[in-house]
ROBA-42367 format. One record per residue (C-alpha): residue number from 1; residue in one letter; x, y negated, z negated. Coordinates in Angstrom, 1 decimal. Last residue first. Example, Ala and Ser with C-alpha at 12.3 -4.5 7.8 and 13.67 -1.06 7.14 Angstrom:
BEGIN
<node resi="2" resn="s" east="13.7" north="1.1" up="-7.1"/>
<node resi="1" resn="a" east="12.3" north="4.5" up="-7.8"/>
//
This chain:
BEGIN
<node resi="199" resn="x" east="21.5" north="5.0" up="13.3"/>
<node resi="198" resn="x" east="23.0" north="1.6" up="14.7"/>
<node resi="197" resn="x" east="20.0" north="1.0" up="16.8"/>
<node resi="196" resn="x" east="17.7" north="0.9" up="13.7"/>
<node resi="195" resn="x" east="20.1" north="-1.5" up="11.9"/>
<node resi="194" resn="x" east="19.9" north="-3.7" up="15.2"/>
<node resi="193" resn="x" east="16.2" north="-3.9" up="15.2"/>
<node resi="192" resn="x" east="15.6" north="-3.8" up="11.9"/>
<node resi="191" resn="x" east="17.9" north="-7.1" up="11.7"/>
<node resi="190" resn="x" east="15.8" north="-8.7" up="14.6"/>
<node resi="189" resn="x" east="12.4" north="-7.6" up="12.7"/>
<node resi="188" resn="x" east="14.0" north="-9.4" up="9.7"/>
<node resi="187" resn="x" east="14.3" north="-12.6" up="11.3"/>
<node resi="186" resn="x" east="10.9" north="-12.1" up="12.6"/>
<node resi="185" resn="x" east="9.0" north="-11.2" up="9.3"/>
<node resi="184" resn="x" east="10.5" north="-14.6" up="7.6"/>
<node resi="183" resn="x" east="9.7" north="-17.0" up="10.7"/>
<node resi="182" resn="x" east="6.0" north="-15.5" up="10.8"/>
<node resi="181" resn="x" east="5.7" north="-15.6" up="7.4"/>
<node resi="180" resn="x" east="6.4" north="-19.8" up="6.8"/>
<node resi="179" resn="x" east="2.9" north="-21.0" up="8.5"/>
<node resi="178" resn="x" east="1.3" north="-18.2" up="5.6"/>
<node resi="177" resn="x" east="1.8" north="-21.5" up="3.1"/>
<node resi="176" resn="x" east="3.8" north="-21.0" up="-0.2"/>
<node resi="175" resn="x" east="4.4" north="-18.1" up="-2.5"/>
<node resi="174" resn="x" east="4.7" north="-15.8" up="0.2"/>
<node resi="173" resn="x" east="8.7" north="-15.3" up="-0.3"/>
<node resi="172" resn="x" east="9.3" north="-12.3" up="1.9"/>
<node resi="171" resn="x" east="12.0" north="-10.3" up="0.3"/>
<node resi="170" resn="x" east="14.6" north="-7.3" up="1.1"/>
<node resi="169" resn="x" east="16.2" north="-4.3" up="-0.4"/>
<node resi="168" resn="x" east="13.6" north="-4.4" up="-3.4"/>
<node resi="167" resn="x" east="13.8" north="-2.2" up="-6.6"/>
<node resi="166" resn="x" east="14.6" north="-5.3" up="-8.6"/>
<node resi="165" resn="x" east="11.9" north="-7.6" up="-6.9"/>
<node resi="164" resn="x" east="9.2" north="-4.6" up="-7.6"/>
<node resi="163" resn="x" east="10.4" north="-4.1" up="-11.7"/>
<node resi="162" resn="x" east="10.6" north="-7.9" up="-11.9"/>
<node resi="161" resn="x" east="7.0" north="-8.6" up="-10.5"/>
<node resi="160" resn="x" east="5.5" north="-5.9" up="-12.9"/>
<node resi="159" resn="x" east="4.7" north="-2.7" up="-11.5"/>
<node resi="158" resn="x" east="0.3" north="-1.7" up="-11.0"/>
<node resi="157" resn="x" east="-1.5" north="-0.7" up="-13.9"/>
<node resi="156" resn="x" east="-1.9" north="-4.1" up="-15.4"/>
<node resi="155" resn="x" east="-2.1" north="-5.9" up="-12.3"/>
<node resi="154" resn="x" east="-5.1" north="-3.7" up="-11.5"/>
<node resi="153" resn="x" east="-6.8" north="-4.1" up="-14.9"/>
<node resi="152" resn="x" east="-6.4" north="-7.7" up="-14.7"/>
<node resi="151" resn="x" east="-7.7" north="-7.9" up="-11.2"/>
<node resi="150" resn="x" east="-11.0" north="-6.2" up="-12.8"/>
<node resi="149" resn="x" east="-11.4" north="-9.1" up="-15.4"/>
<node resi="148" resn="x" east="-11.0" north="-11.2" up="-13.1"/>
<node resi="147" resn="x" east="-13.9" north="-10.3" up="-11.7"/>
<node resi="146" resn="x" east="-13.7" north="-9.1" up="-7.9"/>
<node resi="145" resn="x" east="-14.8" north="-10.9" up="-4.9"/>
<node resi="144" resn="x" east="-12.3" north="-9.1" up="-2.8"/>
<node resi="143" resn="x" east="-10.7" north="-12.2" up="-0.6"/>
<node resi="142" resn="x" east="-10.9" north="-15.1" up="-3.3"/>
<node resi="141" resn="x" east="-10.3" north="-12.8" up="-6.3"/>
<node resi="140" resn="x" east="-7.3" north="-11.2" up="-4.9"/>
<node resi="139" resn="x" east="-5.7" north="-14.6" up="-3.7"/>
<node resi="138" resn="x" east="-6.8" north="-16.7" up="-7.0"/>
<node resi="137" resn="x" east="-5.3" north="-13.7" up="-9.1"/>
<node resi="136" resn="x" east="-2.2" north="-12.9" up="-6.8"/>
<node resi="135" resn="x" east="-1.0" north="-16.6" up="-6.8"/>
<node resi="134" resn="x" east="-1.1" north="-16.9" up="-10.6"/>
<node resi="133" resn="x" east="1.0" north="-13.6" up="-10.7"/>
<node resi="132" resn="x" east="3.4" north="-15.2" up="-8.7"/>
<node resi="131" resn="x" east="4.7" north="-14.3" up="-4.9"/>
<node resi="130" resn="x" east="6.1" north="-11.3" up="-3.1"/>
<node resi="129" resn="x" east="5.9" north="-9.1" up="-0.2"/>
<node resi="128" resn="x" east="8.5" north="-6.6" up="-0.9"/>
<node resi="127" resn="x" east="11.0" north="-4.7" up="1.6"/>
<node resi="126" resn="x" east="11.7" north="-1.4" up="0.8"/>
<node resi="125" resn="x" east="14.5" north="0.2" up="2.7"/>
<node resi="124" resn="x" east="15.2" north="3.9" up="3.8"/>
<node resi="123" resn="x" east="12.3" north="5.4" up="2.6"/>
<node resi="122" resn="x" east="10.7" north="8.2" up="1.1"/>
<node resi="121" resn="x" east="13.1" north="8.3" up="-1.9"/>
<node resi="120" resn="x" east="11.3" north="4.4" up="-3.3"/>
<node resi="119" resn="x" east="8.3" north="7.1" up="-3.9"/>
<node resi="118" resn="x" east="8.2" north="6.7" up="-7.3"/>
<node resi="117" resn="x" east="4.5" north="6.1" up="-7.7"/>
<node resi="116" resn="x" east="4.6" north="2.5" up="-9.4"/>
<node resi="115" resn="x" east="8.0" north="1.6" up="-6.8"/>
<node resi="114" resn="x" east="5.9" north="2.1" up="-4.0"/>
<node resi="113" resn="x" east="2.4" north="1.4" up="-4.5"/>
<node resi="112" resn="x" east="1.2" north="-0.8" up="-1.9"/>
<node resi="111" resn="x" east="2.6" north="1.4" up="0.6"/>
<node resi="110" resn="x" east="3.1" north="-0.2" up="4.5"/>
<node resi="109" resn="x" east="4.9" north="2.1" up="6.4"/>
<node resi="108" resn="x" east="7.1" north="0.2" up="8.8"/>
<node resi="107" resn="x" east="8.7" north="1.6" up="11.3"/>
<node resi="106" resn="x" east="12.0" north="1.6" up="13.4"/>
<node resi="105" resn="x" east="13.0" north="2.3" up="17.4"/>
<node resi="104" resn="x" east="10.0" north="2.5" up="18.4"/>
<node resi="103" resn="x" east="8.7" north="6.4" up="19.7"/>
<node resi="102" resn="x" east="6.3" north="7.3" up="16.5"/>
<node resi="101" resn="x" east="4.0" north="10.5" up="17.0"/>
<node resi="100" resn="x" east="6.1" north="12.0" up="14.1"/>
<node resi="99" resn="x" east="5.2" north="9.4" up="11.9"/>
<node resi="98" resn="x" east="2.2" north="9.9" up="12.0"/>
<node resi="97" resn="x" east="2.5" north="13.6" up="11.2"/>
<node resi="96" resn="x" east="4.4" north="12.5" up="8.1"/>
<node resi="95" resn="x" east="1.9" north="9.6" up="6.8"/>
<node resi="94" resn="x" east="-0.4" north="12.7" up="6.9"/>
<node resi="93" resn="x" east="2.0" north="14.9" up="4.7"/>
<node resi="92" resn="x" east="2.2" north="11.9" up="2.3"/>
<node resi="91" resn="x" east="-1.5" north="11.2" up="2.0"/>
<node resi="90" resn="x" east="-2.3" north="14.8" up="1.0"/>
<node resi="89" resn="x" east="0.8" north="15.0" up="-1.3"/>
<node resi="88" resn="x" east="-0.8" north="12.1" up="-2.8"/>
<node resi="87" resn="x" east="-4.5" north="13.3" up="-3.1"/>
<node resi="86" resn="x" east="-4.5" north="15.1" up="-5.8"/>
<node resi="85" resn="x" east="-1.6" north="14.1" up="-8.4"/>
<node resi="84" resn="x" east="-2.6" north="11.0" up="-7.8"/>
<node resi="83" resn="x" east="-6.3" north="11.3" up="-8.8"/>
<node resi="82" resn="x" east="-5.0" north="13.0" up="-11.8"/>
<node resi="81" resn="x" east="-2.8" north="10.0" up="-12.7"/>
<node resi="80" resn="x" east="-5.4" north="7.9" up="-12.1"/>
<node resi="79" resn="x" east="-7.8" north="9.5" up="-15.0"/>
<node resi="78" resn="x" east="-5.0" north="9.9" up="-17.0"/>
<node resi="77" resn="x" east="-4.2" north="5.7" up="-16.8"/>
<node resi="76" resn="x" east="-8.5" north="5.5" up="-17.8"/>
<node resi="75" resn="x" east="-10.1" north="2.4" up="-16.8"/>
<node resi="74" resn="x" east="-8.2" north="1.3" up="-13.5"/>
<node resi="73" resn="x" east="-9.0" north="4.8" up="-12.2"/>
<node resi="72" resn="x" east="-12.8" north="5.0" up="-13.9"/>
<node resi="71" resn="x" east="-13.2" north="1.6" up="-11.8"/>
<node resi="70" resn="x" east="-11.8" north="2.7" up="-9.3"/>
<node resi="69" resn="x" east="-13.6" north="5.9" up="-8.4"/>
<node resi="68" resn="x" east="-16.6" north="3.9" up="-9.0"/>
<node resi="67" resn="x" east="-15.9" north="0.9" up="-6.6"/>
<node resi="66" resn="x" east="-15.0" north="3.8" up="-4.1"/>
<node resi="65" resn="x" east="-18.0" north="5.7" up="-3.7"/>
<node resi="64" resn="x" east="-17.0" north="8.6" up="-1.7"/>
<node resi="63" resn="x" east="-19.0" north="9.3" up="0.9"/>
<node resi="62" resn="x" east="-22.0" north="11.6" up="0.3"/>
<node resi="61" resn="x" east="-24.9" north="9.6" up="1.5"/>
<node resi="60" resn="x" east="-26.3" north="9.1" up="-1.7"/>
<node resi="59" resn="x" east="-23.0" north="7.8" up="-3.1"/>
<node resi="58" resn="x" east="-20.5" north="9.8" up="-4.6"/>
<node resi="57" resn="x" east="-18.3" north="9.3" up="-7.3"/>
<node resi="56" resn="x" east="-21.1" north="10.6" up="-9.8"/>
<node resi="55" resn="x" east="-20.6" north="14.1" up="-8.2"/>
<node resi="54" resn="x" east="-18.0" north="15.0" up="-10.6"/>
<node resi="53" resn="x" east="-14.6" north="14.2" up="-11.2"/>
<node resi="52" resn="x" east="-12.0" north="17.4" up="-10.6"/>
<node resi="51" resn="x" east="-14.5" north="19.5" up="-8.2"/>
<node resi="50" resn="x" east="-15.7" north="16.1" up="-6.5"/>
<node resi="49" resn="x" east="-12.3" north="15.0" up="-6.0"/>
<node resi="48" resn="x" east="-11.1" north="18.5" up="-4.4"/>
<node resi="47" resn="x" east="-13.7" north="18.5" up="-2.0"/>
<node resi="46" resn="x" east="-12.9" north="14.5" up="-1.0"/>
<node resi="45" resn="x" east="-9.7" north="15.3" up="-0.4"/>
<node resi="44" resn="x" east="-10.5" north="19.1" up="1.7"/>
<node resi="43" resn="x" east="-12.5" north="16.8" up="4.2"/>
<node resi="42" resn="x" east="-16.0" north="17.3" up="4.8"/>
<node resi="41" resn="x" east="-16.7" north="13.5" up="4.3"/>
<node resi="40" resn="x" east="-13.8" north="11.4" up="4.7"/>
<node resi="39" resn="x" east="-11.2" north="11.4" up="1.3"/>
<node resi="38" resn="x" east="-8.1" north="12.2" up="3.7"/>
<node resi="37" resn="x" east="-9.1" north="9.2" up="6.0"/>
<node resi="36" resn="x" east="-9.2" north="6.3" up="3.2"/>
<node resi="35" resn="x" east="-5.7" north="7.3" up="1.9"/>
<node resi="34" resn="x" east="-4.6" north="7.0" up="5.2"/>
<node resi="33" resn="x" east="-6.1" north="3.7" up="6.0"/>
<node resi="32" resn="x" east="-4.6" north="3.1" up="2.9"/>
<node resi="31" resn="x" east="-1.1" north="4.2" up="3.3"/>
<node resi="30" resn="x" east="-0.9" north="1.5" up="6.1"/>
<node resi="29" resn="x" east="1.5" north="2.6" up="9.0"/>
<node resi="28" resn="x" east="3.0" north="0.6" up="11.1"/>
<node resi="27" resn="x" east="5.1" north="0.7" up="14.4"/>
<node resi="26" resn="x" east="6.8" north="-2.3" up="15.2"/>
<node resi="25" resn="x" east="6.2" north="-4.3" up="18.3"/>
<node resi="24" resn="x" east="6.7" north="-7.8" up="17.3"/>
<node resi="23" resn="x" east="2.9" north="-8.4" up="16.9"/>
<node resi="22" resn="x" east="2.9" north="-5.1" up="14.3"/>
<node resi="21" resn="x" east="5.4" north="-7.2" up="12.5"/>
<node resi="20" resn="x" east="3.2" north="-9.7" up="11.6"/>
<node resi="19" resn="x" east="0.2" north="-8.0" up="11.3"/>
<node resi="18" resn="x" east="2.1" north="-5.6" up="8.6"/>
<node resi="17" resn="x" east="3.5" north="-9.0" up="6.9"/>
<node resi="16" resn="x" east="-0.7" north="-10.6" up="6.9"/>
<node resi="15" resn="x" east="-1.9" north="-7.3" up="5.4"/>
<node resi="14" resn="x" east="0.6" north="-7.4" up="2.6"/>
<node resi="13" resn="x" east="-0.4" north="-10.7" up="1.8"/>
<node resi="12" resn="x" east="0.8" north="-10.8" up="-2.3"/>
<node resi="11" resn="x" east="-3.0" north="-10.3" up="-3.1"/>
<node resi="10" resn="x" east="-2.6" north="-7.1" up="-5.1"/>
<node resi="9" resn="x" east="1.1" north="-6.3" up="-5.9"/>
<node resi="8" resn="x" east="3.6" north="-6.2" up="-2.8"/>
<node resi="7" resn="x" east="4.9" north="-3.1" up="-0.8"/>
<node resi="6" resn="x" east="6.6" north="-2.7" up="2.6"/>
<node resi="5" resn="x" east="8.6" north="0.9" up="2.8"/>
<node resi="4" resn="x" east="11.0" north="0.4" up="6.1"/>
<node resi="3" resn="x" east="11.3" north="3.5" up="8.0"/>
<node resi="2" resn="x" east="14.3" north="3.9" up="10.0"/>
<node resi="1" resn="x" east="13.8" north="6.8" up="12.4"/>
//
């Protein structure tokens, strides 16, 4: 199956491309729904995150408090590194079984990040949401409420614009309004199309 990797720095409207091509019909799967269902209560993710990191990233009712995961994430590059090394393989052999329920012709596996976790292998083409840094600071603090100080931190640890647009098969410029997306995700949905059928 052709899997397209779509990727994008925080606030570059990854959710708003998926939802696009979801409408057309494509398959998709988002790494953090994933990432969110390996860490559920009882599950061997969340087991192995409290034996690495304590009990402090819990909250009361023992889910995983994730505003103090990342904060010691986006605080400490060792401290993500190890989370990584945990759960990864745990999210990639789930994104696997997905995929093996698939019956479309190609899919989209939406992976913020792609190029930062060397993953580019797991796909056949990545195709980056992109727009300026400005852009992802007013987006990212108008939809998650965070400080800027926090978005910095993210930004920081994530690839810069250049090292995403150069590992990039395909663009979607979002730097303007959303009204120009839907003509952007559908001329590539027709080329996906005929690339898939000529597998």
């Amino acid at each position: 199956m052709l899997t397209i990797g779509l990727t994008g720095g925080i606030g570059s409207g990854k959710s708003t491309v998926s939802r696009l091509f979801e409408d057309r019909g494509a398959a998709v799967i988002d790494s953090d729904i994933i990432a969110r269902r390996v860490v559920e209560p009882g599950s061997p993710g969340l087991t192995a995150l409290v034996e690495t990191f304590g009990t402090q990233i819990l909250k009361d009712d023992g889910t995983l408090d994730r505003a103090a995961m990342r904060d010691m994430v986006f605080r400490n590059s060792q401290t993500r590194h190890r989370l990584e090394s945990l759960l990864h393989p745990m999210i990639w052999d789930a994104i696997e079984q997905e995929k093996s329920k698939i019956a479309t012709p190609y899919c989209v596996l939406v992976v913020p990040l792609l190029v930062e976790s060397g993953a580019q292998g797991r796909v056949d083409r990545i195709l980056l949401v992109d727009c300026s840094v400005p852009s992802q600071r007013e987006r990212a603090g108008r939809r998650d409420g965070v400080s800027p100080q926090q978005i910095q931190a993210i930004l920081d640890a994530q690839a810069t614009r250049e090292q995403r647009l150069a590992a990039a098969d395909d663009i979607i410029d979002n730097e303007k309004s959303v009204d120009t997306l839907p003509a952007q995700v559908e001329a590539l949905h027709q080329r996906y199309l005929r690339m898939a059928t000529a597998c």
